[in-house]
C-alpha positions in Angstrom: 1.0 -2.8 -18.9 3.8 -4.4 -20.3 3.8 -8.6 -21.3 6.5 -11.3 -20.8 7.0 -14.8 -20.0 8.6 -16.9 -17.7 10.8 -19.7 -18.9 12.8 -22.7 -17.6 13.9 -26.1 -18.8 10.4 -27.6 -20.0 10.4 -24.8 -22.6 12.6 -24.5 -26.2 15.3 -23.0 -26.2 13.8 -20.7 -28.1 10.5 -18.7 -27.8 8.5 -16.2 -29.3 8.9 -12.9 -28.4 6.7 -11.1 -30.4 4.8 -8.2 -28.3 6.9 -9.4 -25.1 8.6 -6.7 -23.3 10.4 -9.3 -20.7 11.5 -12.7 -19.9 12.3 -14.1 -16.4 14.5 -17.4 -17.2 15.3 -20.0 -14.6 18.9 -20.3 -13.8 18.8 -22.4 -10.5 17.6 -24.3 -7.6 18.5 -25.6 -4.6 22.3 -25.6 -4.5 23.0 -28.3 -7.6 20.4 -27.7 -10.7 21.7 -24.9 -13.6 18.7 -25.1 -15.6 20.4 -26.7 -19.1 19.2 -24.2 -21.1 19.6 -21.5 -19.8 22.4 -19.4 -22.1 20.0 -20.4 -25.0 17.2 -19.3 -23.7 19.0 -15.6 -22.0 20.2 -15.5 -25.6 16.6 -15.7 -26.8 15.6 -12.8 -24.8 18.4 -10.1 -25.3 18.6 -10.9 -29.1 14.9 -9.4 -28.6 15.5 -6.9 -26.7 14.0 -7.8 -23.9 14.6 -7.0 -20.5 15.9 -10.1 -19.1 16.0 -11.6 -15.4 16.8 -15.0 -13.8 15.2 -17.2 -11.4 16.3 -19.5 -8.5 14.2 -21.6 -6.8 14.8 -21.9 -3.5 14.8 -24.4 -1.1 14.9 -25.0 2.7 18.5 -24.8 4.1 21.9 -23.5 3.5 20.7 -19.9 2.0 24.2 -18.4 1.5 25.4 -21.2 -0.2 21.9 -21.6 -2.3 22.6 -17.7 -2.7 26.6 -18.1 -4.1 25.0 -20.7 -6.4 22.8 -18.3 -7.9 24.5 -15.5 -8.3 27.5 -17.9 -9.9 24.9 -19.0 -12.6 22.6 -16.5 -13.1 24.6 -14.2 -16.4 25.4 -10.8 -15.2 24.5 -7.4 -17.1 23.2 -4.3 -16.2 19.4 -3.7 -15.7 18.8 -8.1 -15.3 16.2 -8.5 -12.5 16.9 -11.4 -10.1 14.6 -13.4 -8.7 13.8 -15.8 -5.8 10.7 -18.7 -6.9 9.4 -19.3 -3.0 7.1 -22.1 -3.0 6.3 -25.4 -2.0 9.3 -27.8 -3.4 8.8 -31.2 -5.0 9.2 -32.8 -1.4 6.3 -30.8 -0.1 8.5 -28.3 2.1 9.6 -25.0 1.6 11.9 -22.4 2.5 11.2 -20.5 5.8 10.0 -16.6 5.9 13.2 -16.3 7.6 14.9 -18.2 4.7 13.5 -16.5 2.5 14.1 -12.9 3.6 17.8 -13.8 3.9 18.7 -15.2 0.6 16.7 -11.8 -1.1 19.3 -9.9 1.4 22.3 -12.3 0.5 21.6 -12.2 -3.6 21.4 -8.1 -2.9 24.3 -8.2 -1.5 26.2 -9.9 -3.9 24.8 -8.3 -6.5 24.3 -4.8 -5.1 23.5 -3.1 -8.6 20.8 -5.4 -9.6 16.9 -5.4 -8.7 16.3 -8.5 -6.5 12.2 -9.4 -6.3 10.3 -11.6 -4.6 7.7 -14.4 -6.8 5.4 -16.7 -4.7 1.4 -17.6 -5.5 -0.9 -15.9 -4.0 -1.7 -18.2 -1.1 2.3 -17.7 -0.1 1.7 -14.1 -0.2 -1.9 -14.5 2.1 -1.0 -17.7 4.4 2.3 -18.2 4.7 4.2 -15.3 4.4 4.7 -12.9 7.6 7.1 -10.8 6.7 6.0 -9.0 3.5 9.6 -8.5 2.5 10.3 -8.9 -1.3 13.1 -7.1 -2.1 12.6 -5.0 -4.4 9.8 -5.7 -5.6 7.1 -8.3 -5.6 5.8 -10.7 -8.7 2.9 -12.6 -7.3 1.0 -15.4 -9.2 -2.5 -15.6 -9.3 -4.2 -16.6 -12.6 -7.0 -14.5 -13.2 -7.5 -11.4 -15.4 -3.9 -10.1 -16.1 -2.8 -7.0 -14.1 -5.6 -7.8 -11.2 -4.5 -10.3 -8.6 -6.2 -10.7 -5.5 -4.2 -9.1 -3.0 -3.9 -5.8 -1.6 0.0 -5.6 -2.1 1.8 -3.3 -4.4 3.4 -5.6 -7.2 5.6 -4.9 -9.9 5.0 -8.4 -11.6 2.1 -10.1 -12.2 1.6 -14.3 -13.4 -1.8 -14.6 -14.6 -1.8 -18.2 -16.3 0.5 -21.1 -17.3 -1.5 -22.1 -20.2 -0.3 -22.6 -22.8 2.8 -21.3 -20.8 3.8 -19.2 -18.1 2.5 -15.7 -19.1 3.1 -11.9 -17.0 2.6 -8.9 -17.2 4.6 -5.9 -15.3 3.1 -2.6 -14.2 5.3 -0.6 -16.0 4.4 2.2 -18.6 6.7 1.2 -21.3 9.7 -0.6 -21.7 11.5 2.1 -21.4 10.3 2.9 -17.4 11.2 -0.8 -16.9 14.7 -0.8 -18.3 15.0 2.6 -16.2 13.7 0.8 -12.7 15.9 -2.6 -13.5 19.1 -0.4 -14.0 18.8 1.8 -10.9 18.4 5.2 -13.1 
């Protein structure tokens, strides 16, 4: 299994890649927020090496514009993954399954060449999702031993902790197989 991190504004700019294979970095949320440092922190990443996607939280309402914002932000290069963070927001809502199954489709359609996954926890996954769509993949969060969360699902990513930071791992061979899958080869 490969490891990376997940980023977003509450970390440095820069980060420590050593034995990292990814980074997922936060580029948006909602249909306002460009996470402020966000080029420093993509910079980070592909000055390692790493294979690199973005992030958008989403929240309830207005998916193809939340979507346009997104894709707008979020740098575009061959083999990034692109993400949709579906969880409960800061106001203690969250995006529909409906919602959330369209903005995955809208982002995939604006960015046709590029592997769109799912994140949520694992109670998302469990109790509130219906649909079992992720894209393209799923990255489910459920911190307990890394590469074994509690759900029956196939996942491709896998957030087992956030301390001291937000740490994955992907179930991928090598780096290689995972730059292969992200670019569509």
């Amino acid at each position: 299994m490969l490891r990376g991190i997940d980023v977003s504004a509450y970390q440095p700019s820069t980060y420590d890649t050593d034995g990292l294979s990814f980074v997922f970095v936060k580029a948006s949320e909602g249909r306002s927020y460009v996470n402020p440092k966000l080029t420093a922190q993509t910079e980070c990443g592909r000055d390692a090496g790493l294979v690199v996607g973005f992030y958008h939280f989403l929240w309830p309402g207005n998916i193809t514009a939340q979507a346009a914002w997104f894709v707008a932000r979020a740098p575009e290069r061959a083999g990034d993954v692109l993400a949709v963070d579906w969880e409960t927001t800061g106001d203690g809502t969250h995006a529909s399954n409906a919602e959330k199954d369209r903005f995955i489709r809208r982002v995939k359609q604006l960015r046709p060449e590029h592997r769109v996954v799912l994140y949520c926890n694992r109670n998302f996954w469990l109790n509130v999702d219906t649909t079992s769509y992720a894209g393209d993949g799923l990255w489910i969060a459920d911190y307990v031993t890394a590469g074994k969360p509690r759900i029956k699902a196939k996942w491709l990513f896998h957030q087992y902790t956030d301390d001291p930071q937000d740490r994955d791992v992907a179930d991928f061979a090598d780096r290689d197989e995972l730059r292969a899958w992200a670019t569509g080869d």
